[in-house]
C-alpha positions in Angstrom: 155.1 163.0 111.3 151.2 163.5 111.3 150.1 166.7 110.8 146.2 167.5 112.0 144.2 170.3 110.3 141.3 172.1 110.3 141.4 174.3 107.4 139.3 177.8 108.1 137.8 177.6 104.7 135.8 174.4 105.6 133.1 174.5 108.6 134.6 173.6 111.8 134.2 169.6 112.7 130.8 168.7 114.3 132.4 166.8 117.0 135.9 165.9 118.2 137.6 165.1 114.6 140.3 166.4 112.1 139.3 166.8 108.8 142.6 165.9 107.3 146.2 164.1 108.8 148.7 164.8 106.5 151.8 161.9 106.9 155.4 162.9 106.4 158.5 161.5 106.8 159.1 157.7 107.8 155.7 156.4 109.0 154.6 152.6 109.7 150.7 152.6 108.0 148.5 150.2 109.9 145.6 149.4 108.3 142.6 147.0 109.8 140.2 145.2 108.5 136.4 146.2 110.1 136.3 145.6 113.9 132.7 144.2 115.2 131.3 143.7 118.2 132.4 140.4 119.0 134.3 139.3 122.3 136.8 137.0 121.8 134.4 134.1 123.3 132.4 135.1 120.3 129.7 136.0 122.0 128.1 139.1 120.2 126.1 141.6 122.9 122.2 142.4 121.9 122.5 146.4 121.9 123.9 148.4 119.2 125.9 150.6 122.0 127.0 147.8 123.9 128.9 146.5 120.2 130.5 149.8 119.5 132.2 149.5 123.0 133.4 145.9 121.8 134.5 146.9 118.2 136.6 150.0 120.0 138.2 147.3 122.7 139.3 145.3 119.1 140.4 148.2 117.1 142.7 149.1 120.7 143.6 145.4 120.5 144.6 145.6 117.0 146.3 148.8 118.1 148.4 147.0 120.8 149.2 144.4 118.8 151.2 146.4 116.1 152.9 148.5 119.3 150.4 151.8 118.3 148.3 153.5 120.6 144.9 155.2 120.2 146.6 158.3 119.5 147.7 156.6 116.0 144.9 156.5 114.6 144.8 158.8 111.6 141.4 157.4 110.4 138.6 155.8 111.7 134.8 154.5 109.6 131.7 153.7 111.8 129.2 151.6 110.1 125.5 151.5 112.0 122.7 149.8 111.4 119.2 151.1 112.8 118.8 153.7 115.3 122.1 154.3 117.7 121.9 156.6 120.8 123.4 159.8 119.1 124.9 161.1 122.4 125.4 157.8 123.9 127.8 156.8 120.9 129.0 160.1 120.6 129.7 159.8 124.6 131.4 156.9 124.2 133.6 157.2 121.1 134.8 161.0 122.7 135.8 158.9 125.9 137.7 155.8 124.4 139.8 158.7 122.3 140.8 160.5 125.2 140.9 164.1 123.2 142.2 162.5 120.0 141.0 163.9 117.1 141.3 161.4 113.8 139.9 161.8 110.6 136.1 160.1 111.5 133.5 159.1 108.6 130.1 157.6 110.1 127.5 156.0 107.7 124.0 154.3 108.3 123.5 151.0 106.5 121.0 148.7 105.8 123.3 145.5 107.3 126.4 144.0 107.8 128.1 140.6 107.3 125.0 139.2 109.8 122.1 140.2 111.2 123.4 140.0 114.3 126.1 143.1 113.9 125.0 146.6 114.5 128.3 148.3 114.1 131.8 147.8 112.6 134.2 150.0 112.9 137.6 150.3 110.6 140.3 152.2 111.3 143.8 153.1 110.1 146.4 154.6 112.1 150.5 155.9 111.4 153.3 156.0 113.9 157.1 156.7 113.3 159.4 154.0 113.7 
């Protein structure tokens, strides 16, 4: 059982998140590796936004793939490099979670495994057998 919360003695979220999931009981713990923006051709689009909307599509793969849902995830870390359309990503992300609120960490870095990737995502999600 996943527990989301908010405590009142730390500020209220910024956007659409939960500052803490507490897991109980008998949980399966997915765990992925950082998603990029890479299609499965492994083609790699040029814009920043356009590879967050690839990395979610993998991380809901991933999802799929171990029978979870978007709604599982109890965690998910953004990595960006360069400038990234605030309310364009923030757009975006609020859409694909469809008023899911996970734990959410973002951080700006200087690069990734390439040149070529702007964004990675990871996540980790929980589900009840």
């Amino acid at each position: 059982m996943k527990q989301h919360r908010n405590p009142p003695n730390v500020h209220a979220p910024i956007v659409a998140y939960s500052h803490q999931i507490e897991i109980k009981g008998p949980e399966r713990l997915l765990i992925l590796s950082g998603q990029i923006g890479q299609k499965e051709d492994g083609t790699v689009p040029d814009t920043a936004i356009e590879q967050l909307e690839v990395a979610l599509e993998n991380v809901a793969r991933n999802l799929q793939a171990a029978n979870m849902e978007v709604r599982d995830l109890v965690k998910l870390t953004f990595y960006l490099v360069g400038d990234v359309d605030v309310r364009r990503r923030r757009e975006m992300v609020a859409s694909w979670l469809k008023g899911h609120q996970p734990c959410m960490t973002l951080l700006f870095v200087t690069a990734l495994a390439s040149p070529m990737y702007k964004v990675e995502v990871d996540a980790w999600a929980s589900r009840a057998d």
